[in-house]
N, C-alpha and C positions, 0 to 999 in steps of 0.2 A: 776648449782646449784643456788636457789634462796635463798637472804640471806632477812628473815623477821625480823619486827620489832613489838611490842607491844608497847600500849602506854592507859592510864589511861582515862577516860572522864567519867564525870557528866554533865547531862542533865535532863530536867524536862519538863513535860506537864499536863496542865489541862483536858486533854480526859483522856491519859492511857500511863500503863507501854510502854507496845508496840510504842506507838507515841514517847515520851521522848527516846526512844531506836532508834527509826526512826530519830529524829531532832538528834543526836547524831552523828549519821552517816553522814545525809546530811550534818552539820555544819563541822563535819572532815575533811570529802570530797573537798570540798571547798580549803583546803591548802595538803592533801594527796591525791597522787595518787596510784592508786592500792589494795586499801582495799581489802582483802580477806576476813575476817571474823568478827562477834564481839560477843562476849560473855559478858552476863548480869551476871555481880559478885552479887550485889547486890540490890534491890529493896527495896522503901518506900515510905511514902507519907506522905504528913503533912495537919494537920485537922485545919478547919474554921469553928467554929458556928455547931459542932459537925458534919461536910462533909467534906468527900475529897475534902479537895482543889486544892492540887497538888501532880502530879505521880513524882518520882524521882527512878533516875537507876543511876548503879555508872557501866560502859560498860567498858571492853578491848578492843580496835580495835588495829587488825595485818593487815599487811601495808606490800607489797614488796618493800624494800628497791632496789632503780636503780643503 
């Protein structure tokens, strides 16, 4: 029986949701091993000079705990 873990992250990118959801992961990655899954709770972005400036994702990633 595999016993998982959740865990909260916010991350941001200047291309797109998708990328800030990608840099979320590789940055996780980095000190977790095992990532299973992530889930995009929440999406937005913040304006500059009436442009998206920056993509921001608030991710759940689930983790096998060893």
């Amino acid at each position: 029986m595999a016993v998982l873990k959740v865990i909260e992250v916010l991350s941001s990118s200047e291309k797109s949701w998708e990328d800030a959801t990608k840099n979320a992961v590789a940055h996780a990655g980095k000190s977790l091993k095992n990532i299973r899954s992530v889930y995009v709770k929440e999406q937005s972005a913040s304006i500059k000079d009436n442009q998206v400036h920056e993509f921001r994702v608030n991710v759940k990633i689930t983790f096998e705990v060893e």
